[in-house]
Each structure stands twice: as C-alpha cells, then as structure tokens.
C-alpha positions as CSV (number, residue, x, y, z in Angstrom):
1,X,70.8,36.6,68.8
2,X,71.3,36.1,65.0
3,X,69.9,39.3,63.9
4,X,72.1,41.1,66.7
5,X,75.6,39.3,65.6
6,X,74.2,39.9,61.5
7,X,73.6,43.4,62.7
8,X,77.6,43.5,64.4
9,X,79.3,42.0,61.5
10,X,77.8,44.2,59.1
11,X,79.1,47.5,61.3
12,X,82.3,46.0,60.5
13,X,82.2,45.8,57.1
14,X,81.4,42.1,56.5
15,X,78.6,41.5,54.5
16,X,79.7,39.1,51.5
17,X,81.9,36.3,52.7
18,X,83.5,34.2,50.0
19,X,85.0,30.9,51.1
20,X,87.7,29.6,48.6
21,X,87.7,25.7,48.6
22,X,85.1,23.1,49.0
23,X,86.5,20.4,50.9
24,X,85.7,20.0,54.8
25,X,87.8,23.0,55.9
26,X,85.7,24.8,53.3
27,X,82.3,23.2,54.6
28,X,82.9,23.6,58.0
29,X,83.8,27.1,57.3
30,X,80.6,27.8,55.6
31,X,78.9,25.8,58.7
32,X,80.3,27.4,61.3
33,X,79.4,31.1,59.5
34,X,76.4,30.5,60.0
35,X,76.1,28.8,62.9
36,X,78.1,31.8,64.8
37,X,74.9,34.7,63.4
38,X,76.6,35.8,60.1
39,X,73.1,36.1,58.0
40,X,75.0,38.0,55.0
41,X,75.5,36.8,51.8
42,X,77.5,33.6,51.1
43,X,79.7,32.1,48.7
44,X,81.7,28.6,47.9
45,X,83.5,28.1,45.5
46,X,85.1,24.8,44.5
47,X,87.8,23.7,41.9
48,X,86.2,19.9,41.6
49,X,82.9,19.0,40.5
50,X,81.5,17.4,43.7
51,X,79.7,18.5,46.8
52,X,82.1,18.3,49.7
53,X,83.2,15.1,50.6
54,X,86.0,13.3,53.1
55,X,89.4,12.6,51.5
56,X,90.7,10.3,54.5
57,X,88.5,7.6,52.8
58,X,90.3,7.8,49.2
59,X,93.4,5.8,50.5
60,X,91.4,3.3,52.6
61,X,88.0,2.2,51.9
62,X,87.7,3.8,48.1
63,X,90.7,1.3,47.2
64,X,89.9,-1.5,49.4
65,X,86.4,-1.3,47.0
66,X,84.3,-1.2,50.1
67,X,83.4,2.4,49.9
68,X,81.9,4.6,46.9
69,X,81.0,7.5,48.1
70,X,82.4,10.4,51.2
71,X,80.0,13.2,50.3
72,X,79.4,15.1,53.3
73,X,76.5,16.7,54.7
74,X,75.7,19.7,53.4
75,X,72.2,21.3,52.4
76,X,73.0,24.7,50.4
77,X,69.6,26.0,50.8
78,X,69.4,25.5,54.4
79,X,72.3,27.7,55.0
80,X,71.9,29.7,51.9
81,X,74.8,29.4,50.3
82,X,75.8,30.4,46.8
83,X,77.6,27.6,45.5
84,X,79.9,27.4,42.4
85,X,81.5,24.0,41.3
86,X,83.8,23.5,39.0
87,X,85.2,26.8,39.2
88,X,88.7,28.1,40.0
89,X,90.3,30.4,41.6
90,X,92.7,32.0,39.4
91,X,93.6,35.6,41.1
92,X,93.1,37.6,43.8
93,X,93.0,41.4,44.7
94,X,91.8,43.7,47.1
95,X,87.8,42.4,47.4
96,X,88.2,40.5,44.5
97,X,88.3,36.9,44.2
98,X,89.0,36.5,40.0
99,X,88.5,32.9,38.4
100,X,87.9,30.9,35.5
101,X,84.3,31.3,35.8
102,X,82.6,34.8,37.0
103,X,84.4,37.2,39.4
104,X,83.5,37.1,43.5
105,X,83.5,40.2,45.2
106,X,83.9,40.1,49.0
107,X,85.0,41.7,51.8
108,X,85.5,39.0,54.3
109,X,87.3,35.8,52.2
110,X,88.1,32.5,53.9
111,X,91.0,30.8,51.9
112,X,90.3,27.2,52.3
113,X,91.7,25.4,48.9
114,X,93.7,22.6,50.5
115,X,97.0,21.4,48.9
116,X,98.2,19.5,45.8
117,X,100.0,16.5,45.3
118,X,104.3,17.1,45.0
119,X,105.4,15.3,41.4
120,X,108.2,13.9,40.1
121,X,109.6,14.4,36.8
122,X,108.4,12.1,33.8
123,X,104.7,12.1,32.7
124,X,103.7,8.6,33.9
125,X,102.2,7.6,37.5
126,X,99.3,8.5,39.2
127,X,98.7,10.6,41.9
128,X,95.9,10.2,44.5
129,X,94.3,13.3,45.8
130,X,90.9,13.8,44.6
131,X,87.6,11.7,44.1
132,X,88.5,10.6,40.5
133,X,92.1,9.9,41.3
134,X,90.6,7.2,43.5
135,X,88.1,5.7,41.4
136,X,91.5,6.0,39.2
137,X,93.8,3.5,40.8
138,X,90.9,1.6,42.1
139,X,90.1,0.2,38.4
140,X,94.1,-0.2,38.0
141,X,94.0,-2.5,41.1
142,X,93.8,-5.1,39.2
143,X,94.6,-8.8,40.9
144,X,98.3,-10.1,39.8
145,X,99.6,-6.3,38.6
146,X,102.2,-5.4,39.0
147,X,102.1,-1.8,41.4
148,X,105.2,-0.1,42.0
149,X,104.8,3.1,44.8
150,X,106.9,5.9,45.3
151,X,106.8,7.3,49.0
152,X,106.3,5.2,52.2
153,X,104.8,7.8,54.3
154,X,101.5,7.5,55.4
155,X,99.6,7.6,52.2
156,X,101.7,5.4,50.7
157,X,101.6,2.7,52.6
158,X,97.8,2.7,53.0
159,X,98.2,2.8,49.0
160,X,100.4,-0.3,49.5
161,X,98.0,-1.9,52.0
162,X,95.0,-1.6,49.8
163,X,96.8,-2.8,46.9
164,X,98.2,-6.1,48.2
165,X,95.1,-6.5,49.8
166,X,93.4,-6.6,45.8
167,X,96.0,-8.9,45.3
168,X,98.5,-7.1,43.2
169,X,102.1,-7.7,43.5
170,X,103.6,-4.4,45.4
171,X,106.8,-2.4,45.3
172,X,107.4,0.4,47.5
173,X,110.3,2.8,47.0
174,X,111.5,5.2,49.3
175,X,114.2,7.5,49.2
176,X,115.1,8.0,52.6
177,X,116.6,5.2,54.8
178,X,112.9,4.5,56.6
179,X,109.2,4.6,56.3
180,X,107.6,7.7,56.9
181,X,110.6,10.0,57.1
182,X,108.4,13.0,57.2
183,X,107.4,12.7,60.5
184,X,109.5,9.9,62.0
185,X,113.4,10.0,63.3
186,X,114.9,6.5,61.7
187,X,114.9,5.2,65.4
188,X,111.3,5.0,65.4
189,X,110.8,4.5,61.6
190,X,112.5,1.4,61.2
191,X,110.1,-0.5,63.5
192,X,107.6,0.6,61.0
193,X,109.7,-1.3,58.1
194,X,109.1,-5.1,59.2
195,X,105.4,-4.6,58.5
196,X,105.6,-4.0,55.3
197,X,107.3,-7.9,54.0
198,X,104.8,-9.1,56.8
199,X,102.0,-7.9,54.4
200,X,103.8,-9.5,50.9
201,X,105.1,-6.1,49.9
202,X,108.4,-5.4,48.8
203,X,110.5,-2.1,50.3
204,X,113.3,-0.9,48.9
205,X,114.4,2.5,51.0
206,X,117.5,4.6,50.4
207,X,116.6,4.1,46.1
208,X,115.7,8.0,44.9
209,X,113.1,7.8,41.7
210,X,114.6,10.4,38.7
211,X,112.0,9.7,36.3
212,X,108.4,7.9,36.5
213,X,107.7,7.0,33.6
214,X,104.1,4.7,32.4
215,X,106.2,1.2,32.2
216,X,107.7,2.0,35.8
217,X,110.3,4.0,37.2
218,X,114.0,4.8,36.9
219,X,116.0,5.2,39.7
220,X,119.0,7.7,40.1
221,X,121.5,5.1,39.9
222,X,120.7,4.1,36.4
223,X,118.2,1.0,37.0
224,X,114.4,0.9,35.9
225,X,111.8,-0.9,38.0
226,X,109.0,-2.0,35.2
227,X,105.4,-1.9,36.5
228,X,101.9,-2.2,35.5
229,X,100.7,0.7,37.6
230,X,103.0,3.4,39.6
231,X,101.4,5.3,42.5
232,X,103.6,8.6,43.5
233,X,102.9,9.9,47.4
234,X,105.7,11.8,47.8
235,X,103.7,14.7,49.9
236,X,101.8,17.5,49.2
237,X,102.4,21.3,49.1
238,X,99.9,24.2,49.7
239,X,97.6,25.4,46.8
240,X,98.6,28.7,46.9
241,X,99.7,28.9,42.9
242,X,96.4,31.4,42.3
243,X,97.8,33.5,44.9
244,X,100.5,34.4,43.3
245,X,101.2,38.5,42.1
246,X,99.0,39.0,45.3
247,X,100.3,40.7,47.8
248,X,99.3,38.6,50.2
249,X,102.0,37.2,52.6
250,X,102.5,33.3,51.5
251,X,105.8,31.3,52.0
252,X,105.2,27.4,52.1
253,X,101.5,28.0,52.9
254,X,99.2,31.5,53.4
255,X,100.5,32.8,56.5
256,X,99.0,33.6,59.3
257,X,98.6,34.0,62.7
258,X,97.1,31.6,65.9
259,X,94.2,33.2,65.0
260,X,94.5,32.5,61.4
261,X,94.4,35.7,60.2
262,X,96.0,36.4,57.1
263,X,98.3,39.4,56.1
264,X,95.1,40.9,54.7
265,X,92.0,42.6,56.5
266,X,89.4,40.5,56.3
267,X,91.2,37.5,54.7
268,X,91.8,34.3,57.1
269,X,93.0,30.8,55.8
270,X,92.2,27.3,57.3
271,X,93.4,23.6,56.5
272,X,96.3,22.2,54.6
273,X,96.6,25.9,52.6
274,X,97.7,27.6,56.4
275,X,101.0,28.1,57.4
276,X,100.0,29.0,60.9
277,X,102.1,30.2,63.9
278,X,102.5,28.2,67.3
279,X,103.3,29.7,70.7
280,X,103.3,26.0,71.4
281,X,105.7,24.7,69.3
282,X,107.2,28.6,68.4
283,X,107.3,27.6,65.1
284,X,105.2,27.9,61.8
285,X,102.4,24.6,61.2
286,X,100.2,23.3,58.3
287,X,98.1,21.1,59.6
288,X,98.0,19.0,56.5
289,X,95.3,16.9,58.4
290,X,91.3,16.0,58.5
291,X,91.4,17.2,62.2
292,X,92.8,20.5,61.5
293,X,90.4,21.0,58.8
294,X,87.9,20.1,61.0
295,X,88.4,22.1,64.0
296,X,90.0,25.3,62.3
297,X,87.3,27.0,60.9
298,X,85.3,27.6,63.5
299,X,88.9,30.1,64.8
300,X,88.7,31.2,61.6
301,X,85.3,32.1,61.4
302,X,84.8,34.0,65.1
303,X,88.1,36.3,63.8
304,X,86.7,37.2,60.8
305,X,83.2,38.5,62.9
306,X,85.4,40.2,64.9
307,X,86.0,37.9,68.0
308,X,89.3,36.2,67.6
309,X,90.0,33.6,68.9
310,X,93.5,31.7,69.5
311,X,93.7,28.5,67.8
312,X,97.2,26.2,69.1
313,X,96.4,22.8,69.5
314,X,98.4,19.6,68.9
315,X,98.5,19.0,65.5
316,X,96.9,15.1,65.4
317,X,96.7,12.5,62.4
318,X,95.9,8.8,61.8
319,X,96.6,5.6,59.1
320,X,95.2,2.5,59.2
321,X,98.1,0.3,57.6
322,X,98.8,-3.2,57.2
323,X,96.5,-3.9,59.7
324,X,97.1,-1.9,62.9
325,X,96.1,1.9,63.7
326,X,99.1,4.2,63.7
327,X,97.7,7.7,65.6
328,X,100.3,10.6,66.1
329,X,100.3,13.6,67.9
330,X,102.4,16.3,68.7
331,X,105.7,18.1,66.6
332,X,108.9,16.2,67.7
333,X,111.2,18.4,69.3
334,X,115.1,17.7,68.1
335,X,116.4,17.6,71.5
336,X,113.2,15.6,73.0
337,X,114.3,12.6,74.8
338,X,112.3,9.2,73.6
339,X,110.1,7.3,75.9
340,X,109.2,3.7,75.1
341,X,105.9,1.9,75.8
342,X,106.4,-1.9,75.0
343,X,108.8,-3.1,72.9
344,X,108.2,-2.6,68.9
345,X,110.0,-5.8,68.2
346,X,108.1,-8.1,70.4
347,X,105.1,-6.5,71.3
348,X,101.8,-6.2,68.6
349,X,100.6,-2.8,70.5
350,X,103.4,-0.2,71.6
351,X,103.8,3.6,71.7
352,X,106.7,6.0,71.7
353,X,106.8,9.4,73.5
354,X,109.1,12.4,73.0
355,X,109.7,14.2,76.1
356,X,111.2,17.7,76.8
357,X,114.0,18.6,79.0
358,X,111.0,19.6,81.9
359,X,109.4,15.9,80.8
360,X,106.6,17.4,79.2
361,X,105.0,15.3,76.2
362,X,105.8,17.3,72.8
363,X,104.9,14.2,70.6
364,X,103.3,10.8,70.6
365,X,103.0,7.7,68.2
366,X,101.0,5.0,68.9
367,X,100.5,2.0,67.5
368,X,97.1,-0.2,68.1
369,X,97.0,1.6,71.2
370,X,94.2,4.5,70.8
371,X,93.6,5.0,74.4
372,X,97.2,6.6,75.0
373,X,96.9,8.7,72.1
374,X,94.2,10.3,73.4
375,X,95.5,10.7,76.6
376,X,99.0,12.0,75.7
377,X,97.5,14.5,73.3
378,X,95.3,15.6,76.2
379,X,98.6,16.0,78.7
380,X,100.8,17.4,75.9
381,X,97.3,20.0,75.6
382,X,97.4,20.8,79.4
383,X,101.5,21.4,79.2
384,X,101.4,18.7,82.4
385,X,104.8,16.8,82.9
386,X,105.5,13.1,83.6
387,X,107.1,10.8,85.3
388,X,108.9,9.0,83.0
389,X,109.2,5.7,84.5
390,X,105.4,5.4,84.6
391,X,105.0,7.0,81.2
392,X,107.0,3.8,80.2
393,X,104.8,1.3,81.8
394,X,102.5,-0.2,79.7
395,X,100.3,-1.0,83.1
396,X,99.4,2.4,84.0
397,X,97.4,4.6,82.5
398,X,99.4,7.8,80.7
399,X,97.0,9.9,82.1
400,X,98.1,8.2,85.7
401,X,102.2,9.1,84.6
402,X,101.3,12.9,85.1
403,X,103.7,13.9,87.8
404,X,102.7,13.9,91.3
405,X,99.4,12.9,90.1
406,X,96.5,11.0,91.8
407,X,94.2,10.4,88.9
C-alpha cells in the first residue's frame, strides 16, 4: 500500500516535502506524511532549538513549577526525517524555501510556523510564547513580587493564576471593559471578572497600556503602574513576516481554502499560520488553538498527495483558570440569541449557548461543565437544532435538548 501511494505521489510531482515549523502542527504534519504512504524525501525545519514540544503547558504547569519538560514524541529516524533546528525561514520562492541556514528545495511545502506574540511599545515586559519564555517568567515568579499583566484573555489569566498561586502580588490590566474580550460579548465576560479578586488578583479593565516599560507600565491617561515583573498577553498574529515579497496570497494569516490549500500548487498551511475559509461559519478562521494544530494536518497532508479532503470543524479551545475549566466551542454569531445553563452568579458550574435564528448551536462556553462541551460541539458538528427550554435545563442532557429528539 505504501509503495503504491509513494509510487502516486511521485506521478504528481511530489517527491521532496518541506514542512516549515516544528511545533505540533509541524509534527503531526510530518506524522501524518508518513502515515498516509508518502516514502519521499522529508524535511523540518524549526526556528527554536528544541524537538517539538506542547505549548498549552507553558502557561499552566511550566509556571505553576510542576512541569519541566512538553517534548513530544517524535523519533526522526523512524520516520526519516531530515531535521534542521535552529534554522529560519527567511524567504520563499517558487520550490525554494530560503533561510538563515542552507536553502530547501521542494515541491510539495507544508507551512506550519505558528504565530508570534502582538507587542506593545516600550522595551520592557516579557512575552510568553516559547520554551525559554517560560523558564523566563518562571524564575521571575518570585514569592512577594510584584507582577503587573497586560491582557486578561485566556493566557493572561492563566499567567495571573499561576502567579498568585507562587505567591506574588498580581495586577492585571485590560483595555477593554471585560475579561477575555476576544472571544467573549461583555454579557458573558463580566461573569468571568469576579473570579479574578476571588483569587487575590487585582483587575483593572477599561485602562489602555501606552508604554511597558522594565519598572512597570504607563497607562494612556498619564499614570504608571510600578512592578517587579510585567507579563504582556495581548494576542498573537500569524508568522507570516518571511513570507513577505512572495507572491503567495497572505492577509492576517496564509490563506487558504477548507482544504487548506494555499494560493500556490503544492503549498498548503496548517495551525495558528492559516487563515482558513468556513462554509460553516462563511467566514475566514485561524484556529489559533492546540486542537486545530492537532487535527489539521492530517487535511493538509491527504491534499497535498492528491486526495483533498474538506476540513470545517468547530474551532474548540480550553483554560484552566483560577480554579475551574473554561472550554469553548463554536464562533459566536452577532445576531445569535444567548441560552443560559445555571446561573453564573450563583452557581459554581454553568454554561452559556449562542443559538441561531433556526436554534441551531453556533457557540458554547462552559464552565466546570466538560460534559456539555462536548456535547454541544458534537450538535453544533451535526447542524442539529434545539429546543431551547431544555438546552436551558441544567437536568437534561444537551445531547437530550436536540429537537424532537429521543436520545
């Protein structure tokens, strides 16, 4: 079977695969290659240093100093892979990969190199994306300092979490007028906000940060919050800077389509780098997430043999924060109506639900309540509508809210 899909791929014109980016999207890109017959030659390359490894780790068990190591598993030799750390990408052309180091060749390329941190003017801070950024802030953890951090989006507050948890004294500043803004409309965002002084942490939202600077941070309005140690998690944008003079199509991510293919032949792009279109949602998506990394690939991979294959599914993330599991599924639609399940200000496990005009499930958030992320991700995957008023009731199952249904 693998000799006869080597023997396809090569008719095609596929015989040296370079993957760009050795993070998992990169890994399981290299994994799945292999495990779907390609037999040609193989490359990774990575910007860091490091054998693969899990980033969802840095901002949890890496700070709470439980953790050292995330490496993956990965055996080069077993899957005969070429592999090149510590070099960068720094061009591309037409079956050329150029870099810091020595030149790839290629003719099918899988553009896998993540995202980078968004910063704010002034040269102070830290920002926590890679390996050594956690070891980083780790060692600045120190009991009794005082941590100032920018952003109270999901990596923030796990930041925040781990840090009060070490004992430091901890500031969060956000600009907008709730936690997690990104994702969250204030009406759901606010009930986020009470944990935070629950946990010893100060927040102070609707305060925007014009300069970090190594003694703290100045806000616009004039005022300078003094800390030992500022943490900025203000988001993340595609890694796309080596791509530019290409003429590869790239706006806010490498575009593609549902099946990932880029603007080039031959060229596809997985993980937080994609700016992928949804029939879904009928909108453009970076996944920005470990389960989109995860899962991608494998898309990715089967169009670049030749076989493509669709790729839509509900975008998904996690945080564990302050205590409690925050799971969310879904893109909220602006005119989806809100569904609660319990009540946020009384009740330690509750989820909210935004439902379309034809009560199907666009988006969930849950809170300490796993099972009904699951199952609302698997309705919103099936397109199945509710009933609302069992959607609502904590008692009965969401999978038991589908409508008319006898589950």
């Amino acid at each position: 079977m693998t000799a006869h899909l080597d023997a396809a791929s090569k008719v095609r014109g596929v015989e040296r695969v370079v993957v760009v980016g050795a993070g998992l999207a990169g890994l399981q890109a290299v994994t799945a290659l292999r495990a779907q017959g390609y037999a040609g030659e193989l490359v990774l390359l990575g910007a860091e240093r490091y054998p693969p490894y899990d980033r969802p780790p840095l901002t949890k068990g890496f700070l709470l100093n439980d953790l050292d190591d995330s490496t993956l598993p990965f055996d080069p030799q077993e899957l005969k892979v070429d592999v090149h750390y510590g070099v960068r990408a720094t061009g591309l052309r037409p079956g050329l990969v150029e870099t810091d180091g020595k030149d790839q060749a290629y003719d099918g390329l899988i553009i896998a190199t993540g995202a980078e941190p968004l910063r704010l003017p002034g040269t102070g801070g830290h920002y926590l994306r890679t390996r050594d950024d956690a070891h980083t802030v780790r060692a600045a953890l120190r009991p009794g300092a005082r941590v100032l951090v920018v952003g109270a989006g999901w990596i923030g507050a796990e930041v925040a979490t781990a840090a009060a948890r070490r004992g430091c004294r901890v500031t969060v500043v956000e600009q907008a007028a709730t936690p997690a803004p990104h994702v969250l409309p204030p009406e759901v965002g606010r009930h986020l906000a009470p944990w935070y002084a629950r946990a010893g942490v100060e927040l102070r939202t609707g305060q925007r940060v014009a300069e970090v600077r190594p003694d703290g941070v100045e806000l616009a309005d004039g005022e300078l919050l003094r800390a030992d140690v500022v943490i900025v998690g203000v988001g993340v944008r595609p890694a796309t800077g080596w791509l530019e003079g290409s003429p590869l199509e790239v706006d806010a991510g490498v575009l593609v389509g549902p099946d990932l293919r880029a603007s080039w032949p031959g060229v596809v792009a997985v993980g937080d780098v994609a700016a992928r279109w949804s029939p879904r949602y009928e909108r453009r998506i970076r996944g920005e997430h470990w389960d989109d990394a995860l899962r991608a690939p494998a898309a990715a991979v089967a169009t670049l043999l030749g076989r493509p294959t669709s790729y839509d599914p509900v975008p998904y993330v996690w945080s564990e924060q302050f205590g409690r599991m925050v799971q969310f599924a879904g893109v909220p639609m602006p005119d989806a109506r809100l569904v609660w399940r319990g009540d946020p200000t009384r009740d330690p496990t509750w989820a909210v639900f935004w439902v379309t005009a034809d009560h199907r499930i666009a988006a969930a958030l849950t809170v300490d309540r796993p099972r009904d992320l699951t199952q609302a991700r698997r309705l919103a995957e099936r397109d199945a509508r509710v009933d609302l008023d069992l959607l609502a009731d904590p008692l009965v199952s969401v999978k038991q809210s589908v409508a008319g249904s006898s589950e």
